[in-house]
C-alpha angles and dihedrals in degrees: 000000000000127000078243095055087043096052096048097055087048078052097052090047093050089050095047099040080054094067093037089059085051090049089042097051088052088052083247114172089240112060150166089304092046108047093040084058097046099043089038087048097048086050091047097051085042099053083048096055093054096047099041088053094052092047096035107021124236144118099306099208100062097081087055096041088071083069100081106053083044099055084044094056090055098042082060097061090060096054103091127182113214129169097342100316133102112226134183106036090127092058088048091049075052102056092050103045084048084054089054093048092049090054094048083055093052090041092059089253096133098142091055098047096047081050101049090045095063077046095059104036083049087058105050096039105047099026085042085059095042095053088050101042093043101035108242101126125061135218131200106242123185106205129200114196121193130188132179094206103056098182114119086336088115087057092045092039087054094044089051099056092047092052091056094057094252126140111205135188145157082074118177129173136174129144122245126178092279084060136247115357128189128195133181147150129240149163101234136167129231091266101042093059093050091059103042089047090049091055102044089049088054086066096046100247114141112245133209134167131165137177116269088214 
């Protein structure tokens, strides 16, 4: 193997270690491990299928055209369906764009693949913020109330979450010795859990919610 192949495969697994930081950072299913493999991997099966086509003879494509249904089989096992929600499509998205990049390495594309993974990071970072800040995405919550004072606090926490836009299920309430707890399950945005958190705390009702992925 040649400085130039080597380097190659150091710079696919730089480029997809880069976007598994970002979806690392974000507690996505496909990490650093994960995208490094894959795009070092991609690289690896790309750089084969040229070689072994200029020793051997053959189509050389047809190594790195198995890429593809693989990736795809991969990007499936992140896709999870839960409750009623499907999660993880944008991993997935992910997975296969990080393959792409891989193949362009091993292709001798560097320019391109350097340049489609600040793309990429670009999109998942800043979209990402501006479809939490503004609202525009939405996240599965699962959500515990509990109020010392029961009476009528099932009917206002109901009220509440329905103020804030917000259709729950999942809803389950029943009373303890640390008094009425509620409990439900919604896809909320950003927004939306700020504001149902903020008026359940007025009342003094302790407040919890946490992601469901």
């Amino acid at each position: 193997m040649t400085i130039a192949l080597m380097g190659r495969l150091a710079l696919a697994a730089v480029l997809g270690a880069a976007i598994g930081i970002e979806r690392e950072l974000r507690h996505k299913p496909a990490g650093i491990r994960t995208n490094l493999l894959i795009c070092f991997g991609s690289a690896l099966f790309t750089i084969i299928s040229y070689v072994m086509a200029s020793n051997v003879g053959g189509d050389h494509t047809r190594i790195a055209a198995q890429i593809i249904p693989g990736i795809g089989f991969i990007g499936a096992g992140v896709v999870l369906r839960e409750r009623g929600a499907v999660l993880g499509i944008t991993s997935a998205a992910t997975i296969f764009v990080v393959a792409s990049i891989g193949m362009a390495v091993g292709a001798g594309m560097t320019l391109a693949a350097v340049f489609a993974t600040c793309l990429v990071l670009a999109t998942l970072v800043f979209i990402g913020y501006a479809e939490d800040h503004f609202g525009i995405h939405t996240h599965l919550m699962a959500f515990h109330l509990t109020a010392k004072d029961g009476k009528d606090f099932v009917n206002r926490a109901h009220e509440f979450v329905l103020e804030a836009g917000i259709e729950p299920h999942s809803w389950k309430a029943h009373t303890t010795e640390e008094g009425t707890n509620v409990e439900f399950e919604a896809d909320v945005t950003i927004p939306q859990e700020r504001r149902v958190l903020e008026n359940f705390s007025k009342t003094g009702a302790r407040c919890e919610a946490h992601p469901l992925h």
